[in-house]
DOMAR-116129 format. One record per residue (C-alpha): z, x, y. Coordinates in steps of 0.2 Angstrom, whole numbers, plus 5000, padded with zeros to 4 digits. Example, Ala and Ser with C-alpha at 12.3 -4.5 7.8 and 13.67 -1.06 7.14 Angstrom:
<site w="5039" u="5062" v="4978"/>
<site w="5036" u="5068" v="4995"/>
This chain:
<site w="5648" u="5572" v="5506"/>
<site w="5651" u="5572" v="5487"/>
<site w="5635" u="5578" v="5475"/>
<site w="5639" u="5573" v="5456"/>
<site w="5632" u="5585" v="5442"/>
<site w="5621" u="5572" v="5431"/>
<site w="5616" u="5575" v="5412"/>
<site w="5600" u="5566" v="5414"/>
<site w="5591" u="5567" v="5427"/>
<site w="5578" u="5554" v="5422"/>
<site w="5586" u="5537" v="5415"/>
<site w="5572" u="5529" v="5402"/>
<site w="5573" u="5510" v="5396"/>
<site w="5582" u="5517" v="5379"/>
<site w="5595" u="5525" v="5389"/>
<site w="5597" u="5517" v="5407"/>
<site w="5616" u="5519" v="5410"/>
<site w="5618" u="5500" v="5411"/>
<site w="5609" u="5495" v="5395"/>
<site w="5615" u="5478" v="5388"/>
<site w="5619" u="5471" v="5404"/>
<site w="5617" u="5451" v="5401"/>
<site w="5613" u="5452" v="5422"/>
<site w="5601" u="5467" v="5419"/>
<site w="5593" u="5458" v="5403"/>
<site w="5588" u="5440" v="5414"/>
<site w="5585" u="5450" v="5429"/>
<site w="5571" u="5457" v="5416"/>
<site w="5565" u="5442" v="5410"/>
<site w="5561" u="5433" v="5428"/>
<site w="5553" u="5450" v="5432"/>
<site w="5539" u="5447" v="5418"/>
<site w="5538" u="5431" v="5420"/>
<site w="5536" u="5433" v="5438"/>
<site w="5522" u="5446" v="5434"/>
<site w="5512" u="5436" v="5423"/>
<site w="5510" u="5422" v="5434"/>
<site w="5507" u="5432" v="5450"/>
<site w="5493" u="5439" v="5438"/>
<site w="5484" u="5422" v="5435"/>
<site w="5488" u="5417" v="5453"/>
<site w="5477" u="5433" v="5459"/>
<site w="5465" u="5430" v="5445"/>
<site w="5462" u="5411" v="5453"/>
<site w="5462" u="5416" v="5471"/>
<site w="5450" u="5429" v="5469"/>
<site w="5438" u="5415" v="5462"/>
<site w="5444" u="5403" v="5479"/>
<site w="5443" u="5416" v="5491"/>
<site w="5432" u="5408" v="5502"/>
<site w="5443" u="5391" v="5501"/>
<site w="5460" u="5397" v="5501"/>
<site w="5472" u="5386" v="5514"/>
<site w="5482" u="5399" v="5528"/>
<site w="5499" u="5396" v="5518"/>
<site w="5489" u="5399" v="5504"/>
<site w="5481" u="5416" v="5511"/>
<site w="5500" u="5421" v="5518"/>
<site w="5509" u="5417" v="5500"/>
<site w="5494" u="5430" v="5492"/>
<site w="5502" u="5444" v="5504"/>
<site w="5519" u="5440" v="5504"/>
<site w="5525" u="5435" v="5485"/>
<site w="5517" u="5451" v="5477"/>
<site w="5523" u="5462" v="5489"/>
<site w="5541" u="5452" v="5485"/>
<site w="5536" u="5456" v="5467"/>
<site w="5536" u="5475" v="5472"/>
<site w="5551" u="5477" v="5480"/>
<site w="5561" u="5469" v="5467"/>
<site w="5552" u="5480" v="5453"/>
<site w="5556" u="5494" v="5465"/>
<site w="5577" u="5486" v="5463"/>
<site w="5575" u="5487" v="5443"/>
<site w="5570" u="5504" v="5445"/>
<site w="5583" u="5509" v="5457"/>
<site w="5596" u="5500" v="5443"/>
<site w="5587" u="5510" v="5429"/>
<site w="5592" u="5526" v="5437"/>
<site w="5608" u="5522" v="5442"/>
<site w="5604" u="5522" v="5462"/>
<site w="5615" u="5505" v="5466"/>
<site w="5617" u="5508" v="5485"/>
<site w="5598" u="5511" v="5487"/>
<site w="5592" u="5497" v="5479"/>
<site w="5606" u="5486" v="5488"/>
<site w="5597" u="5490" v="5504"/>
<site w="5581" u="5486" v="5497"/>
<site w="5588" u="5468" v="5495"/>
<site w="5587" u="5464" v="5515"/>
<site w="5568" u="5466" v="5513"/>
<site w="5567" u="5455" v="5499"/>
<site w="5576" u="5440" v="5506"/>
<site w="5563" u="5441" v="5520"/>
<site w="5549" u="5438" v="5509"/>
<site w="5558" u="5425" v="5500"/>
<site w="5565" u="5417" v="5514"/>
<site w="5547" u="5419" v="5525"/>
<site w="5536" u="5410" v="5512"/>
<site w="5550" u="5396" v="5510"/>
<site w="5549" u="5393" v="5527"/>
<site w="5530" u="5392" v="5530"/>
<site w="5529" u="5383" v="5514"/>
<site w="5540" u="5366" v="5522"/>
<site w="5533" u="5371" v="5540"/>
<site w="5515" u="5377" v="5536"/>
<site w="5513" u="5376" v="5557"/>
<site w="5522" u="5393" v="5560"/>
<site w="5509" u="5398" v="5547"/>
<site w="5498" u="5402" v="5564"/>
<site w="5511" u="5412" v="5572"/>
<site w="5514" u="5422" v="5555"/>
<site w="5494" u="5426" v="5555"/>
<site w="5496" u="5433" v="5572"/>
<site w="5510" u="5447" v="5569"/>
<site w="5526" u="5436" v="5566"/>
<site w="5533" u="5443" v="5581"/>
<site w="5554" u="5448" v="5580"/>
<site w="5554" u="5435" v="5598"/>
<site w="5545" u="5419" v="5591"/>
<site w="5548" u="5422" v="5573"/>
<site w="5564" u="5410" v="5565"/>
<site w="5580" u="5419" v="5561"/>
<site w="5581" u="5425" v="5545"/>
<site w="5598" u="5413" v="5543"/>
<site w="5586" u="5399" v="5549"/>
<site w="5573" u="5402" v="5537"/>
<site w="5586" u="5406" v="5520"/>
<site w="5589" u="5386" v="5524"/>
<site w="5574" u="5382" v="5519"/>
<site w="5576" u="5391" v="5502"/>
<site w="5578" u="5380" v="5484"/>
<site w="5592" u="5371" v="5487"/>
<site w="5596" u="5378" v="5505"/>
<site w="5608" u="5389" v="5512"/>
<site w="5621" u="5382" v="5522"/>
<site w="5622" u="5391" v="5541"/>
<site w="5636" u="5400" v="5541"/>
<site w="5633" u="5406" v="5522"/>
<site w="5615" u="5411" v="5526"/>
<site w="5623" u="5421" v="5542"/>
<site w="5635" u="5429" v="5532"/>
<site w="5622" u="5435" v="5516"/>
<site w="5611" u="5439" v="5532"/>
<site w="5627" u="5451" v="5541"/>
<site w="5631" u="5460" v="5525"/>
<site w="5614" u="5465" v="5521"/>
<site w="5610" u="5471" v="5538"/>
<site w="5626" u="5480" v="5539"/>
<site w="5619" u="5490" v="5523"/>
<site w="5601" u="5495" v="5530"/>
<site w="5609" u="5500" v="5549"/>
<site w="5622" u="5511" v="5541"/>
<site w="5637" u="5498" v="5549"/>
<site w="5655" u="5506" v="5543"/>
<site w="5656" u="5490" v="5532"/>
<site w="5643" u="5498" v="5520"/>
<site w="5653" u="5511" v="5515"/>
<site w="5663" u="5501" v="5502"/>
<site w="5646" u="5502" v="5492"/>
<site w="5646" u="5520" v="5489"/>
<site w="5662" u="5524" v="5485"/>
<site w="5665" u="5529" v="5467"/>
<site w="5682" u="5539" v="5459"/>
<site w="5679" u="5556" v="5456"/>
<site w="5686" u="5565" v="5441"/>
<site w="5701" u="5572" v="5449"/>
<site w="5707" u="5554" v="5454"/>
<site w="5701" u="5554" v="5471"/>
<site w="5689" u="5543" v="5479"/>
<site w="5671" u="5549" v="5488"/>
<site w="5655" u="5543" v="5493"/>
<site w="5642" u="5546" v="5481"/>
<site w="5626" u="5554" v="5489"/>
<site w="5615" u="5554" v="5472"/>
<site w="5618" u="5540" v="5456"/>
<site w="5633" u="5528" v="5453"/>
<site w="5633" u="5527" v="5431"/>
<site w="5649" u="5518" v="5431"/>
<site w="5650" u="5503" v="5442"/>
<site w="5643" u="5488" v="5429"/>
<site w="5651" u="5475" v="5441"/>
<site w="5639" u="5482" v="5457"/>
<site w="5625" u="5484" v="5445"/>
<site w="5627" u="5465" v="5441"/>
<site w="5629" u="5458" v="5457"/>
<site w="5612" u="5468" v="5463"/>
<site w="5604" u="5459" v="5447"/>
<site w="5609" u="5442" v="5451"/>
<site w="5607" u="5441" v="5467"/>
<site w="5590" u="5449" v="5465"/>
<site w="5587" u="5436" v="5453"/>
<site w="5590" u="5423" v="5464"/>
<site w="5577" u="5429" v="5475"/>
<site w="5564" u="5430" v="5463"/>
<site w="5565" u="5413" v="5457"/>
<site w="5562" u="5407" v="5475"/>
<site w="5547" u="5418" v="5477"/>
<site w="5541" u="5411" v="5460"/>
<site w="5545" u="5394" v="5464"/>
<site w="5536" u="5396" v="5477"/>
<site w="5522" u="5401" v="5469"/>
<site w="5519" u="5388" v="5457"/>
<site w="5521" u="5375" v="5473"/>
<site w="5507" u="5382" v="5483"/>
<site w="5495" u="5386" v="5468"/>
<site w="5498" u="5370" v="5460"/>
<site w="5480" u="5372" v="5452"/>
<site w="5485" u="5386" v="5444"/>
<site w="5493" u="5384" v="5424"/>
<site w="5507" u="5393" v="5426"/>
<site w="5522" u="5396" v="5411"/>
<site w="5536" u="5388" v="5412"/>
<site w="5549" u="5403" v="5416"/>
<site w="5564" u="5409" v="5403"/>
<site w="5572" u="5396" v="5396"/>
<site w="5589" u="5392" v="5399"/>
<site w="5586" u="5404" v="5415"/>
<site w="5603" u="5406" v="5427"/>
């Protein structure tokens, strides 16, 4: 186990150690956007409580707490803790992939309402499919293997955090990883990609609600 000695303990918005990442900087963007429409979605159902449709009433729980976890991400990025928010992906492929998959099969909306249980549930790979654009079977399985591999600790995860040390060696960092910007943009973009499908989601089952168009030229 390796422990690093950090100058700053506390990385702030003027300071973040991978500042002027393009990644970072869109990953940023979609954030706020994301924000501002899940604002005006709450506002609206709050007011259609009592008529809200079941995928309706399951999107309300499982977008913003999609939201969470991928502010939670940015944060992790902020302070330079790159394997932690890589696990923190797996849960928010579930909520992107969940609300896809009840959005083009709104009859497992029933079975989600009653616990979702591991059993009767679809596979996660099964549900990335029904993501924008789709996820081919064996892609979906193999995004679906690494991430798993990351949260249960597999051997695999290892690569993800190994840094150099100062004496040219290599070990596994146990606290902040400040100089990996090709990790920190992978975490970004993939995050991304999750974030539009929640919000895409969103503007497709509130489509009463006036939402923004997202940041231009977004990729």
């Amino acid at each position: 186990m390796i422990r690093r000695k950090e100058t700053t303990p506390v990385f702030t918005p003027g300071n973040e150690p991978y500042l002027g990442l393009e990644s970072v900087l869109w990953f940023d963007r979609i954030i706020c956007w994301s924000l501002e429409s899940n604002q005006k979605v709450a506002s609206w159902t709050r007011e259609k409580s009592s008529s809200l449709s079941p995928l309706q009433r399951a999107a309300c729980q499982i977008i913003p707490q999609g939201i969470s976890i991928a502010l939670s991400i940015r944060e992790l990025i902020r302070q330079g803790y790159l394997f932690s928010a890589l696990i923190l992906m797996r849960p928010l492929i579930e909520r992107a992939a969940t609300i896809s998959y009840l959005d083009n099969h709104p009859e497992f909306v029933s079975l989600w309402e009653k616990g979702w249980h591991y059993h009767k549930r679809p596979k996660l790979a099964t549900m990335m499919a029904s993501m924008a654009g789709g996820v081919p079977d064996n892609e979906a399985q193999n995004i679906v293997n690494s991430h798993n591999s990351m949260v249960h600790g597999d051997p695999i995860s290892c690569y993800q955090n190994l840094v150099a040390l100062p004496d040219g060696e290599l070990g596994y960092a146990s606290g902040k990883i400040l100089n990996n910007p090709e990790l920190c943009s992978a975490i970004a973009m993939e995050c991304q990609c999750y974030m539009v499908v929640l919000s895409g989601r969103m503007s497709k089952i509130f489509p009463d609600v006036k939402l923004n168009l997202p940041p231009q030229d977004f990729h």
